[in-house]
C-alpha positions in Angstrom: 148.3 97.8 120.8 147.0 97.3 117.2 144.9 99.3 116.5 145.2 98.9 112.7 142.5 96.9 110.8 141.5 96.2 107.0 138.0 96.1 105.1 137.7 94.7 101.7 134.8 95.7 99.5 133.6 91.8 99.9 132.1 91.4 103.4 134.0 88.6 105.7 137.3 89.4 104.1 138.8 91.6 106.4 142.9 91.1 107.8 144.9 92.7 109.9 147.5 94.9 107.3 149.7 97.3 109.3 149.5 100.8 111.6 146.9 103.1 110.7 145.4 101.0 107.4 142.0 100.9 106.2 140.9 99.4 102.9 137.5 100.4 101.6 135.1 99.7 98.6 135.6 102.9 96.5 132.3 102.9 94.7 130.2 105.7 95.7 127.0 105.6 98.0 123.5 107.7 97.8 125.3 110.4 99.8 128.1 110.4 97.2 130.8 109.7 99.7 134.1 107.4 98.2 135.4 107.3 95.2 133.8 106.8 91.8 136.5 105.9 89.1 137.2 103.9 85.9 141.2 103.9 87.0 140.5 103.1 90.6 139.2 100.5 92.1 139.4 100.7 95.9 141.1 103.3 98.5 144.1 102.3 101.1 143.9 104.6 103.9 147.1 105.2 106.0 147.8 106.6 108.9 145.8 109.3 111.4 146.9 111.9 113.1 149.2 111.8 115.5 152.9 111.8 116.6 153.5 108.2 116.9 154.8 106.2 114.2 152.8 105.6 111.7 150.9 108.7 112.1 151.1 112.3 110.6 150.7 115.8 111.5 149.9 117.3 108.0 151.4 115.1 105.8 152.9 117.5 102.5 154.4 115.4 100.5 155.2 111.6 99.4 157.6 109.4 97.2 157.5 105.7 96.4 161.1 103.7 95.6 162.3 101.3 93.6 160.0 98.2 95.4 157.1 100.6 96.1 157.8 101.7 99.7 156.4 104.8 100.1 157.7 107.6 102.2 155.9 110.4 103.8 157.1 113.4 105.1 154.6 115.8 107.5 155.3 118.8 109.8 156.7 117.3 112.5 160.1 117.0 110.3 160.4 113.5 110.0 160.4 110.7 107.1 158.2 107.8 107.7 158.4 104.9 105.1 155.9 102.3 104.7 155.9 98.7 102.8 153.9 98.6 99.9 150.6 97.0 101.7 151.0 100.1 104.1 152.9 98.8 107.4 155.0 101.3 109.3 158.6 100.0 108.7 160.8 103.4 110.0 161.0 106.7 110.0 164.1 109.5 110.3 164.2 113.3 111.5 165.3 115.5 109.3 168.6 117.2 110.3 167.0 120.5 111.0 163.3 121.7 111.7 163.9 125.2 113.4 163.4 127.2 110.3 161.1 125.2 108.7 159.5 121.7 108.3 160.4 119.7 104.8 158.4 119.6 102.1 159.3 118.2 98.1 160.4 114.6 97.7 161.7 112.3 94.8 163.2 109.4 93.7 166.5 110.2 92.2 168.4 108.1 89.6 170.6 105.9 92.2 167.5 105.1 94.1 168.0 107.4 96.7 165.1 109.4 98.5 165.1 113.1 97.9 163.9 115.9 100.5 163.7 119.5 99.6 164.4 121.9 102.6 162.8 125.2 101.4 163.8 127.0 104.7 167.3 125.7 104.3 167.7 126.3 101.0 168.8 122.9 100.9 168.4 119.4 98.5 168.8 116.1 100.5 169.8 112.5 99.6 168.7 109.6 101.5 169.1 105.9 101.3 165.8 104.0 101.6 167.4 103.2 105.0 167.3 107.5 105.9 171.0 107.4 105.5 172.2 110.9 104.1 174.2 110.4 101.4 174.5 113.9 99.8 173.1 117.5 100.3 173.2 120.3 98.2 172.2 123.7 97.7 173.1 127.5 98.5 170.7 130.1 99.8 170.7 133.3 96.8 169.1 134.5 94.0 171.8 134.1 91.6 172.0 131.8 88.7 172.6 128.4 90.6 171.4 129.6 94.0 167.9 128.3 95.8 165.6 130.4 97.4 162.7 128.6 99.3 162.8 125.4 97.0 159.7 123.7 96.4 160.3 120.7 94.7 162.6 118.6 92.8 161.9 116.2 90.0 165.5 113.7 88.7 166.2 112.6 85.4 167.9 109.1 84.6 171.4 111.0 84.2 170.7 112.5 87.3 169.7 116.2 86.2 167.8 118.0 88.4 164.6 120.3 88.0 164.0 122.5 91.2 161.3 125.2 91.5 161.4 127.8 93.9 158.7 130.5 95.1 159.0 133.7 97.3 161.6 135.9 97.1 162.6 134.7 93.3 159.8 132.7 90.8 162.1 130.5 89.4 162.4 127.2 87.8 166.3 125.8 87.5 167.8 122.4 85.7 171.2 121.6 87.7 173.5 118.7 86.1 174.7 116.2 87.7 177.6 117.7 89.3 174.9 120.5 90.4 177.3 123.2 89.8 176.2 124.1 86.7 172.7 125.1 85.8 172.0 124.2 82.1 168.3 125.4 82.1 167.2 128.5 84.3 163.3 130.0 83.8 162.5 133.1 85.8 159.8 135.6 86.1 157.0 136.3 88.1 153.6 136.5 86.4 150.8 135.3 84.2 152.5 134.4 80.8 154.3 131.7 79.2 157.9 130.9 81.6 156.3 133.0 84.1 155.2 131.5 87.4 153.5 132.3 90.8 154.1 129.7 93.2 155.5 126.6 91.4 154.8 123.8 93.4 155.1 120.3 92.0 157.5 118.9 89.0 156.7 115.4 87.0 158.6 114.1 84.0 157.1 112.3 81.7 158.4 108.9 79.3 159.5 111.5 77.0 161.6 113.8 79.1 158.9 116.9 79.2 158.2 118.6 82.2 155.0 119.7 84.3 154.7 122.2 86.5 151.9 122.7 88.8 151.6 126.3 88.7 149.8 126.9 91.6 148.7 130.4 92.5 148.3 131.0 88.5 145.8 127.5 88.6 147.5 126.1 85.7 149.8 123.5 84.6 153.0 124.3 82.5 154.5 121.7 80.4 158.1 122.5 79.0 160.6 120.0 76.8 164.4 119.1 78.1 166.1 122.4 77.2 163.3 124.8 78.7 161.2 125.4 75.7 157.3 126.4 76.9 155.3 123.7 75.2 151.6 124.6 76.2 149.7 125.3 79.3 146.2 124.1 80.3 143.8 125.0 83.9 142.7 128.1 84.5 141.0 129.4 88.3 137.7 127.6 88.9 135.9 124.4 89.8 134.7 123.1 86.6 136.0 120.5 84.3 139.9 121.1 83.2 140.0 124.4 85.7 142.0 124.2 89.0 142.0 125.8 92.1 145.2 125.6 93.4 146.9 122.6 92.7 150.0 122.1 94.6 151.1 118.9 92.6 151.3 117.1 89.0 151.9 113.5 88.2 152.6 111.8 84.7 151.8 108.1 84.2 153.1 105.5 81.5 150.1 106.3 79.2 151.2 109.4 79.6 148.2 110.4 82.2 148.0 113.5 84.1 147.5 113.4 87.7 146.5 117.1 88.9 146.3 117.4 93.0 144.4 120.8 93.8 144.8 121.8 97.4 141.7 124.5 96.9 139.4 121.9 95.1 140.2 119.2 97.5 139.6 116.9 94.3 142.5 115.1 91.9 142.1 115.9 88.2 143.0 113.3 85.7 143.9 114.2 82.1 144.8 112.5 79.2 147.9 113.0 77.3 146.2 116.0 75.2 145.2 117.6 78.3 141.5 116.4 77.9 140.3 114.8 81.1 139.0 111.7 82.1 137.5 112.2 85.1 137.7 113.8 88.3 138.4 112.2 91.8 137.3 113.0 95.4 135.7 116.4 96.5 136.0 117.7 100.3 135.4 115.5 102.8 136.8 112.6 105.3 135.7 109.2 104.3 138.0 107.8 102.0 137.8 108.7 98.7 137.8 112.4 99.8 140.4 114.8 100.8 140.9 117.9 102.6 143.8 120.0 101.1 146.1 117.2 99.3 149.2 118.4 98.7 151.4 115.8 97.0 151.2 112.8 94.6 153.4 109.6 93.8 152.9 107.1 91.2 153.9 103.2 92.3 155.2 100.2 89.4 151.7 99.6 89.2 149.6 102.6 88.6 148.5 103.5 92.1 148.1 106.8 93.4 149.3 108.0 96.9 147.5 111.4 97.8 148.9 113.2 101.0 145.8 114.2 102.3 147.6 117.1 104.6 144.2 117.8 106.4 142.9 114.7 107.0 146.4 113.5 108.8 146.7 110.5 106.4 147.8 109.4 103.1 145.5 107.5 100.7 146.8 104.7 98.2 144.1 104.5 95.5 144.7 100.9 93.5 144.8 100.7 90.2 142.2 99.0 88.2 143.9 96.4 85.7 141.9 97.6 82.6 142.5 101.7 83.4 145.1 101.4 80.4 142.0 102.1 78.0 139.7 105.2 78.8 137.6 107.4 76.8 137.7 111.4 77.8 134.8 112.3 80.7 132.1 113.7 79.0 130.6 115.5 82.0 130.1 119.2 81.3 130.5 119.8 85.1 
């Protein structure tokens, strides 16, 4: 049964899309429901909860590939990838689930699908067809060791940034061959280098790194050999403060796509950390989110948003003049 439909923001232009779709007008109503955005122009909803394919049970993280598919792992250990209109194409299980359920993805330099295994210790490689091609890590605290990895983020040599939480604070850059470790930032606290619970990495155009430093509500930003560059959040709800956020994207323009799990909201910021405007709020219509938890970025601009607490994913599309923006000028 299809139980999948699609609604445009023009009435009478509806089509059937794929499992667990809905397209909706993103411009806000009197109750302030949707999404109200100068970079985003409508909201893709995918999936609901469930088992079945096509469906998620807490969906915590999400990757797009080469041809923007889109892959979603949840908590029932599996990776479900979707075409980029949202139809369910397949899905794999992860190799084990008893300690712990998956959560961290990337797209690596070969085009391969990266999972993190934080219970396991463990870094995965996947063809877009959920063939494991590699898998690497050891469980320790040494120098070149994981404990409870987080996330991952691949340069174009194949480099690897990993942060880990828990029993270490760390934040490690393996080469290629991933048995040496050319950067390694440790330290638990509130300072530059320091961390409490890094959650997700980006890379931007010019090789700098972001770090969504969750339980310290900020976002780190370091260059290629692990110099600290500059920080900017801070614990709260207003403008440029986080609560939480559990993930950080960087766009061409060099954008900043903060996810906050406590705020239920994504935060966009310019390249000088200023931001432009601020996207979502609690809620289940779309537009709104409950606990997001991961980003991706597609060839095009749009935004996927695992909405872990809403059992879906949400594919905001890019508006075609978002390249020019002024800062928001809301004090809120």
């Amino acid at each position: 049964m299809n139980l999948c439909r699609t609604i445009r923001s023009q009435p009478g232009q509806a089509i059937a899309l794929g499992c667990g779709v809905l397209l909706a007008s993103c411009g806000a109503g009197p109750s302030g429901d949707g999404i109200d955005s100068a970079i985003f122009s409508d909201v893709q909803v995918i999936g609901s909860r469930g088992n079945a394919p096509g469906r998620f049970v807490k969906p915590r993280s999400v990757a797009v590939d080469r041809d923007d598919n889109v892959y979603v792992c949840d908590m029932t250990g599996r990776v479900q990838k979707f075409d980029p209109e949202g139809n369910y194409l397949l899905q794999w299980q992860m190799p084990e689930i008893e300690r712990g359920r998956p959560k961290g993805m990337a797209l690596d330099h070969e085009g391969n699908i990266v999972v993190v295994e934080p219970h396991y210790s463990r870094i995965n490689h996947f063809t877009p067809e959920g063939e494991l091609v590699s898998q690497w890590g050891v469980h320790g605290r040494e120098k070149g060791q994981l404990s409870f990895p987080r996330a991952v983020a691949i340069e174009p040599d194949g480099a690897a940034y990993v942060s880990e939480f828990q029993i270490i604070e760390r934040l490690q850059k393996f080469a290629l061959a991933r048995g040496s470790v050319q950067v390694e930032i440790r330290g638990a606290g509130r300072g530059p280098r320091e961390f409490n619970r890094a959650e997700g990495l980006s890379l931007d155009a010019n090789g700098k790194l972001y770090v969504a430093d969750s339980c310290n509500h900020r976002v780190q930003v370091f260059d290629g050999d692990g110099t600290f560059l500059r920080e900017h959040g801070g614990p709260g709800a207003a403008h440029g403060k986080f609560s939480y956020p559990y993930d950080v994207r960087v766009d061409e323009q060099g954008r900043q796509y903060v996810c906050e799990f406590g705020n239920s909201r994504v935060t966009v910021l310019s390249p000088d950390d200023q931001v432009i405007e601020v996207i979502g709020g609690a809620g289940s219509v779309p537009g709104r989110f409950n606990n997001p938890w991961s980003l991706a970025i597609d060839s095009l601009g749009n935004l996927y948003v695992a909405d872990s607490q809403n059992h879906r994913v949400q594919k905001l599309i890019r508006r075609e003049s978002a390249s020019k923006l002024q800062h928001s000028s809301s004090p809120n």
